[in-house]
N, C-alpha and C positions, 0 to 999 in steps of 0.2 A: 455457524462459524466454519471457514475453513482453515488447512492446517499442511504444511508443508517443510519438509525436514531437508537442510543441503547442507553438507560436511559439517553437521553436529550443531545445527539454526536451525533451529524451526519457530514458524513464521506463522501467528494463526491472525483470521483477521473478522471481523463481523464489523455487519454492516446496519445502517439505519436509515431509514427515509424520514428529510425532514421537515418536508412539505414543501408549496410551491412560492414562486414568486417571479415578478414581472422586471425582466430586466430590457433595455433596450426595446419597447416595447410587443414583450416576447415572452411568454410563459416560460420558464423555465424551473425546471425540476431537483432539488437542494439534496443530496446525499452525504451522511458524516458516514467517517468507516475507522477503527481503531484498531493497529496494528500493533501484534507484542512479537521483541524479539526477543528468543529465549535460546542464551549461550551451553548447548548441553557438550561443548566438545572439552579438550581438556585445555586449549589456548586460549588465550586475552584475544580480544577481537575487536576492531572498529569499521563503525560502518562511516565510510566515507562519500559517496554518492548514491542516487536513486536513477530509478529510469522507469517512467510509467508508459501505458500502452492502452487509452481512456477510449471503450469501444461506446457509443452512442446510437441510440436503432435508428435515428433520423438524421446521422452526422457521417460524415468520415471519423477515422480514427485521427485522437490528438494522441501526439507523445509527448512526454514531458521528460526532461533532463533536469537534473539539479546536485548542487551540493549538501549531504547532509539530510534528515527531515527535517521540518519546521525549525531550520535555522541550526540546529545539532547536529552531532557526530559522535553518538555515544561509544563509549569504549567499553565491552561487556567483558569481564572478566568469568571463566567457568562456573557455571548454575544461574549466573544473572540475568533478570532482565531487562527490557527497556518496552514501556508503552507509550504511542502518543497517538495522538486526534487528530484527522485532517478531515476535507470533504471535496463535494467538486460538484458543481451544475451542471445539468444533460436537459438536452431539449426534449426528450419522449422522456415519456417512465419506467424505459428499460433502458441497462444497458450493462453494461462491466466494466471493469478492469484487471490487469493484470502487469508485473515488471517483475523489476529483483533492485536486489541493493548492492554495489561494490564494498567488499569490505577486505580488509587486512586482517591476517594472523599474525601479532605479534611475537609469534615464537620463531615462526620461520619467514616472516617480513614479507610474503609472497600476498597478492592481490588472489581474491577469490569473488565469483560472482554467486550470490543465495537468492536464489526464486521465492519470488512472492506468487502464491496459487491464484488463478482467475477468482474473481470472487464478482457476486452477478449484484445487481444494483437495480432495485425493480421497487416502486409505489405498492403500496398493497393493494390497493382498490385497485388496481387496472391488471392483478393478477386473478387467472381463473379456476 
């Protein structure tokens, strides 16, 4: 697991490999990864968009833009958290990821950006 603190968020994130499968006739490689945000500052907070940065060992990088995770916009109130589950397919059996989340402080209405730490994406078997 890694773990990463930005103006009173911290972001930890582990990861799993979920095995293979033939897409477009093309091996590719199934990763789930679940994220908790956890509000340690003293203001209500919402995350309102994402921005991924999806490194691939046999790819260029994709980036990803979005509203929200998996369709939400949780609003975490001081000590709260919020978990959820996503994944993504990579052609090799390494690779990573890394973004942040845009989020609002509601006490002082001002947009902040919370980094999410590189977190590495690797099959176990093809590790040495």
């Amino acid at each position: 697991m890694v773990t990463q603190i930005t103006r009173g968020i911290k972001i930890s994130v582990s990861t799993n490999f979920e095995g293979t499968y033939f897409k477009n006739y093309r091996i590719q490689f199934a990763f789930s990864y679940e994220i908790t945000i956890e509000n340690q500052s003293k203001d209500s907070v919402q995350l309102n968009t994402r921005h991924w940065e999806i490194y691939d060992s046999l790819n260029d990088i994709e980036i990803v833009d979005g509203e929200g995770v998996i369709g939400k916009k949780p609003v975490l109130k001081p000590g709260e958290k919020h978990t959820y589950s996503s994944g993504c397919l990579l052609a090799s059996p390494f690779g990573a990821m890394r973004g942040y989340f845009n989020m609002i402080n509601f006490t002082t209405t001002r947009s902040f950006r919370v980094m999410v730490p590189t977190f590495r994406l690797s099959a176990p078997f093809a590790i040495n």
